[in-house]
Every structure is written in C-alpha cells, then in structure tokens.
N, CA, C and O atoms as a GROMACS GRO file, in nm:
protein
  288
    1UNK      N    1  16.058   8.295  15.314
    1UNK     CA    2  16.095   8.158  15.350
    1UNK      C    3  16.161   8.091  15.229
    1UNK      O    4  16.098   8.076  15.124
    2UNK      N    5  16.283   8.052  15.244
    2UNK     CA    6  16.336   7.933  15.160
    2UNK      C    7  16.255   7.841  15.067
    2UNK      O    8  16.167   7.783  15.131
    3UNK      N    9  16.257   7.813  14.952
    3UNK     CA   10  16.200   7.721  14.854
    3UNK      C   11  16.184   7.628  14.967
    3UNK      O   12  16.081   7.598  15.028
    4UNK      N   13  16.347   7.572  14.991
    4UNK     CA   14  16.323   7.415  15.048
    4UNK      C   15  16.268   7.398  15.187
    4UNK      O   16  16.277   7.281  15.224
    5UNK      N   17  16.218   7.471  15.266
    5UNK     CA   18  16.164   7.496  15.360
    5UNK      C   19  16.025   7.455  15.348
    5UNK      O   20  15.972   7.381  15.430
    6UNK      N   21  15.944   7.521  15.205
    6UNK     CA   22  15.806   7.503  15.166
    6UNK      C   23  15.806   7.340  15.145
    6UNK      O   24  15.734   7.273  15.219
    7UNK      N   25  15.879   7.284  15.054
    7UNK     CA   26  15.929   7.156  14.990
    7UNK      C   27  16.006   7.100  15.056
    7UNK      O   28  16.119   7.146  15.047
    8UNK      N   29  15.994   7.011  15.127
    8UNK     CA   30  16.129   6.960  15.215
    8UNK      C   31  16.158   6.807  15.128
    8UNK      O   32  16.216   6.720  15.194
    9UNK      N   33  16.119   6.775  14.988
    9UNK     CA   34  16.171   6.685  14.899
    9UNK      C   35  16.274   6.771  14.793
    9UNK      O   36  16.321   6.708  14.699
   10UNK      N   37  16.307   6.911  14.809
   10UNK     CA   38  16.405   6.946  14.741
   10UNK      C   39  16.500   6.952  14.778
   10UNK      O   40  16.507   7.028  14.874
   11UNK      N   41  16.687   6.859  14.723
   11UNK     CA   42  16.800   6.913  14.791
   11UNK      C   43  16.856   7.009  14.804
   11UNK      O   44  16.860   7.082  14.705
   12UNK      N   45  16.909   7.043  14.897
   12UNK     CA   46  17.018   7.165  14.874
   12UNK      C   47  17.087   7.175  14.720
   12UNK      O   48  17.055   7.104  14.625
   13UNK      N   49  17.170   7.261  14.718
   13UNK     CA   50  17.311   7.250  14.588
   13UNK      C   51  17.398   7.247  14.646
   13UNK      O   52  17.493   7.292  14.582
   14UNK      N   53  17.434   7.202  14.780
   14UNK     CA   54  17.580   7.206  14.846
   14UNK      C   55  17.643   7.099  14.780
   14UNK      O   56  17.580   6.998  14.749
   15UNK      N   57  17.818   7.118  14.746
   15UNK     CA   58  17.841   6.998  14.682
   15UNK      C   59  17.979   7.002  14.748
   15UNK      O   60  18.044   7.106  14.762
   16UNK      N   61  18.019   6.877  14.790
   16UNK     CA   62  17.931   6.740  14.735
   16UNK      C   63  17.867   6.733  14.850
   16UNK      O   64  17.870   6.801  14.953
   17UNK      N   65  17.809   6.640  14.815
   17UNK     CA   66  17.679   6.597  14.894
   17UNK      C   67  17.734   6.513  15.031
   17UNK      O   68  17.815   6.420  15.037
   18UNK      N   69  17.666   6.577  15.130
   18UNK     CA   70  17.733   6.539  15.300
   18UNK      C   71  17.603   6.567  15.355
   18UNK      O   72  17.551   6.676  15.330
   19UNK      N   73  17.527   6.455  15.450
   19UNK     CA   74  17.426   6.439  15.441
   19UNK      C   75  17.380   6.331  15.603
   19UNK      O   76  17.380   6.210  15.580
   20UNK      N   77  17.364   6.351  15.674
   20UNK     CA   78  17.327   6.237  15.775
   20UNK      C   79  17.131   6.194  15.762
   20UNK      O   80  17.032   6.265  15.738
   21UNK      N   81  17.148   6.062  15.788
   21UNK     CA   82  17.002   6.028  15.828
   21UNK      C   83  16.947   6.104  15.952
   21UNK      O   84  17.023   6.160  16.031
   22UNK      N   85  16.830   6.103  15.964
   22UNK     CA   86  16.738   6.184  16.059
   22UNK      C   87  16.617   6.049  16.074
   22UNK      O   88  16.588   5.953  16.003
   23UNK      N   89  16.570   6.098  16.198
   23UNK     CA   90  16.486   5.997  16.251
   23UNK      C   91  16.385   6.071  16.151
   23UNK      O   92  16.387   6.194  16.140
   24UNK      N   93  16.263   5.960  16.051
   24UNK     CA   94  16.110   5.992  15.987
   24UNK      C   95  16.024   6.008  16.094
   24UNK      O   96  16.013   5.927  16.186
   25UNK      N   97  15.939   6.146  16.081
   25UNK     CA   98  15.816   6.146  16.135
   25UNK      C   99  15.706   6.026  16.049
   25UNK      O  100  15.718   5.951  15.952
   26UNK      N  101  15.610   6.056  16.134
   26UNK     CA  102  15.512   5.953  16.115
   26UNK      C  103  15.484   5.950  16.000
   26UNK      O  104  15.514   5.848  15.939
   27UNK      N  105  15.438   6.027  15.950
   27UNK     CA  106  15.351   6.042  15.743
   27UNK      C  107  15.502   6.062  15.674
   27UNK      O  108  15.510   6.110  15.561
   28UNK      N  109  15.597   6.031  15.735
   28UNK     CA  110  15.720   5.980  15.659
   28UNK      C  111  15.736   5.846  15.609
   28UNK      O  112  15.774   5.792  15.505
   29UNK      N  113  15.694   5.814  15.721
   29UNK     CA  114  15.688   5.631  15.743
   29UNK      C  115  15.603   5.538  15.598
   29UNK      O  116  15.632   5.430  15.546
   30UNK      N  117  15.465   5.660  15.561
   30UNK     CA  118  15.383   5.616  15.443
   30UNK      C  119  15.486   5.599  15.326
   30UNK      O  120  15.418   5.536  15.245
   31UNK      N  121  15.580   5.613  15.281
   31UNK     CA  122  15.639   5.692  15.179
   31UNK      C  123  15.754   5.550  15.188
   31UNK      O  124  15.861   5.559  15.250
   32UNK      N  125  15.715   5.441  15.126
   32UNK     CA  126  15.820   5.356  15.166
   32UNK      C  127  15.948   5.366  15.104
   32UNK      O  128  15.920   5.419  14.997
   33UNK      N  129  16.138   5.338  15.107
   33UNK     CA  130  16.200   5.376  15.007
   33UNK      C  131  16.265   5.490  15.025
   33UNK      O  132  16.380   5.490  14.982
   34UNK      N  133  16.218   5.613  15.088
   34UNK     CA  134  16.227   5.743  15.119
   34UNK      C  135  16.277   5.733  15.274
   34UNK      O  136  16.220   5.661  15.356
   35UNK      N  137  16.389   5.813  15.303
   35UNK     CA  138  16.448   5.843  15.412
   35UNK      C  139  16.459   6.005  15.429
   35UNK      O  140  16.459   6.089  15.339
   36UNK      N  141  16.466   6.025  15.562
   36UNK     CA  142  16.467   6.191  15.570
   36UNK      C  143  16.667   6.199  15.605
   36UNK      O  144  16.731   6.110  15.661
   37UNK      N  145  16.719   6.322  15.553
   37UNK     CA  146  16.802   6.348  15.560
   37UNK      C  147  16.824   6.505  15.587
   37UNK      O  148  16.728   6.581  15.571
   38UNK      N  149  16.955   6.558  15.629
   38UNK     CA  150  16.971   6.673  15.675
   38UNK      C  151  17.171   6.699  15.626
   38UNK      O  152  17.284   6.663  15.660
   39UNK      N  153  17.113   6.765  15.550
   39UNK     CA  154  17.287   6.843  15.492
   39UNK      C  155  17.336   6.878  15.610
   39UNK      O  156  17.265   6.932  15.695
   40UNK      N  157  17.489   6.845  15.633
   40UNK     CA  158  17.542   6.883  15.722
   40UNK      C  159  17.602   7.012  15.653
   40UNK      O  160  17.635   7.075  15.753
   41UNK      N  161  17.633   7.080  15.560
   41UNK     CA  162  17.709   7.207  15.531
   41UNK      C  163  17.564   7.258  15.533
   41UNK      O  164  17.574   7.265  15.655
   42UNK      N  165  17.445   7.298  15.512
   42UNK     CA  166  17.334   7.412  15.514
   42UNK      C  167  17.242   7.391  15.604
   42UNK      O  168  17.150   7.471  15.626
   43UNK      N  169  17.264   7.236  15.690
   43UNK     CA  170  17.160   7.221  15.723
   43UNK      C  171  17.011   7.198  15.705
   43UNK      O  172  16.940   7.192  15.805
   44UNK      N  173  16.957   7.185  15.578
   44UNK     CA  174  16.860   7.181  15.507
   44UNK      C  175  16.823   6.993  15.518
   44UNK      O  176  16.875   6.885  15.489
   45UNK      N  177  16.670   7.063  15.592
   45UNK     CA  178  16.643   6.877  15.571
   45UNK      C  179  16.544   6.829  15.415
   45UNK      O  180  16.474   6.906  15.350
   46UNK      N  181  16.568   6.689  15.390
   46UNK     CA  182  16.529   6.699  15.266
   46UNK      C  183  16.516   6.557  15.254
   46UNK      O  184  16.599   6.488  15.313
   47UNK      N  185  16.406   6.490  15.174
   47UNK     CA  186  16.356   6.385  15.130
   47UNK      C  187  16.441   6.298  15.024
   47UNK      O  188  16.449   6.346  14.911
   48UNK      N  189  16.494   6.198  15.045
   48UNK     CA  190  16.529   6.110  14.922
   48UNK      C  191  16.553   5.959  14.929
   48UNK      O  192  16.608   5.927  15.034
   49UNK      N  193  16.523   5.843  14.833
   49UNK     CA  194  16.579   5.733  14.835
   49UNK      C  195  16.704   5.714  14.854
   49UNK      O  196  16.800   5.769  14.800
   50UNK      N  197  16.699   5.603  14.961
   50UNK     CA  198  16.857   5.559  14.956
   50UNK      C  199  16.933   5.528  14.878
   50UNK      O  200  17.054   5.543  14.897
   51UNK      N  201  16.892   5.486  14.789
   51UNK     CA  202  16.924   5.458  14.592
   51UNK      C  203  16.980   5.574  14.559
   51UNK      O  204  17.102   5.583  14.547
   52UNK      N  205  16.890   5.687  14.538
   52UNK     CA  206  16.930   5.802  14.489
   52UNK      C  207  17.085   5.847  14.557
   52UNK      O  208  17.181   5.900  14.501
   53UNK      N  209  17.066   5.804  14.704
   53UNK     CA  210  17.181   5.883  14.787
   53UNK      C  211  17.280   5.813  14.791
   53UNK      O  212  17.386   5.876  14.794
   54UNK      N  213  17.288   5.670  14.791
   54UNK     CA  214  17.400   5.586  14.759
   54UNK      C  215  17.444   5.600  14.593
   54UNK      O  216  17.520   5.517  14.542
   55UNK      N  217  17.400   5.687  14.534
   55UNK     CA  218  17.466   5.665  14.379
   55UNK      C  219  17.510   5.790  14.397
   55UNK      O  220  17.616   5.813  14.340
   56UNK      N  221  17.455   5.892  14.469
   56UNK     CA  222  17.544   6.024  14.456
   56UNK      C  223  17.672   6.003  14.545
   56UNK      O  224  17.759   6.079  14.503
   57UNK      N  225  17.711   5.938  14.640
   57UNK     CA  226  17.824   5.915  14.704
   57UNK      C  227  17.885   5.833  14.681
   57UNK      O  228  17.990   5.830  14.745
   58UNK      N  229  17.861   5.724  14.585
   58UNK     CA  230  17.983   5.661  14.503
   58UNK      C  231  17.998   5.721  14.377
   58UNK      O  232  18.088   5.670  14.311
   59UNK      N  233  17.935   5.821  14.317
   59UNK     CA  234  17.966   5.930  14.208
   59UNK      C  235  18.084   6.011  14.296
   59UNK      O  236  18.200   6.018  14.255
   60UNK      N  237  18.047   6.060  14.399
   60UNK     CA  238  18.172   6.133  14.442
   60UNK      C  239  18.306   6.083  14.459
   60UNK      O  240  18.412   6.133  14.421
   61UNK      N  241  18.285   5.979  14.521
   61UNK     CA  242  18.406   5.879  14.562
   61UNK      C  243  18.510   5.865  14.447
   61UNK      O  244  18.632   5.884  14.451
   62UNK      N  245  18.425   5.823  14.334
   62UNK     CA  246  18.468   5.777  14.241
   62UNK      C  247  18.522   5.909  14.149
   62UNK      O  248  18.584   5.877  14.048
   63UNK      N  249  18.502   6.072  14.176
   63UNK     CA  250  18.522   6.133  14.118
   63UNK      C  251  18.680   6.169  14.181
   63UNK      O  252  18.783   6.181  14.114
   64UNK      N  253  18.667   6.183  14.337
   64UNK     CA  254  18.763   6.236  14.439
   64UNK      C  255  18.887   6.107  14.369
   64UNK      O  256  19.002   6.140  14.338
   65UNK      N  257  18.842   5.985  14.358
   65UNK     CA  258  18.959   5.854  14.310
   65UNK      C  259  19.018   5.911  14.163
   65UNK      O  260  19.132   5.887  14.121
   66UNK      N  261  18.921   5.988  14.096
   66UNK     CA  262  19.023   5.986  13.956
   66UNK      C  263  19.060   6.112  13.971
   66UNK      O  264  19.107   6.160  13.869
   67UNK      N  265  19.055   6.171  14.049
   67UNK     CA  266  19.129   6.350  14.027
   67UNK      C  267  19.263   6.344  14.118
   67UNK      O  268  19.359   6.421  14.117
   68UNK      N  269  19.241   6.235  14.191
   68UNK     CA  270  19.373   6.227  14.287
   68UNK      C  271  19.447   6.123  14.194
   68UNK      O  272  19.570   6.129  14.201
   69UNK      N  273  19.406   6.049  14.126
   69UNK     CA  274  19.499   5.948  13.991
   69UNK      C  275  19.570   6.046  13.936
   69UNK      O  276  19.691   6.057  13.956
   70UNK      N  277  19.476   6.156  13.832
   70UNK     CA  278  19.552   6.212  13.756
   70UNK      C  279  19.651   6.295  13.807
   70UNK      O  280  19.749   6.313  13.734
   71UNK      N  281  19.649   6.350  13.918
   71UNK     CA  282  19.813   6.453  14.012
   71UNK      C  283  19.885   6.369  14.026
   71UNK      O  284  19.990   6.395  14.085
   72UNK      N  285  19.860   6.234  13.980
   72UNK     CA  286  20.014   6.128  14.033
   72UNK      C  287  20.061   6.093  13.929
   72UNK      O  288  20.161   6.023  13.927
   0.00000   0.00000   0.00000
C-alpha cells in the first residue's frame, strides 16, 4: 500500500499542484482550518489548510507569470 494511503495528511509530488475540494468526513470536521482535497493528476486524497493551498497556487501563478515574461 502507498505511503499516502496509510497517511492521508501527506501530498502527492505531482507538480504543480491541481487539486479539487472533497466533501470532510465527520472526524474531519474536528480538525478546524483543514480541508480534504484530492489531486486531480494521481488522484491521491490528502489533508491541508487552505492557507497552505492558497500560497502554493499563487506560487504557481506567479511562477507560470514570470517564465512567460521572460520568452517576451
């Protein structure tokens, strides 16, 4: 069995990060802050703050904005 299978608070390494919300089970709900999510490239569901996940997708954004600057 998969690490993240045992651990379902570890992310994938798919990059970049593409990711939809998932409805929390119940003893999710304890865990305030924490949303369940599910990689759309592996499929792997996985635990994280919305904090955490909103800074990794304006890290990307912001990476995809300066790599398309510098080809122009």
């Amino acid at each position: 069995m998969a690490l993240h299978k045992k651990f379902p608070g570890l992310r994938c390494a798919c990059e970049p990060v593409a990711a939809d919300r998932m409805e929390r089970s119940f003893w999710m709900r304890l865990l305030p802050g924490i949303r369940a999510y599910r990689c759309r490239t592996c499929g792997t569901d996985f635990l994280a703050s919305k904090r955490a996940m909103d800074a990794l997708v304006i890290a990307q954004r912001q990476q995809a904005f300066e790599s398309r600057r510098e080809t122009r």
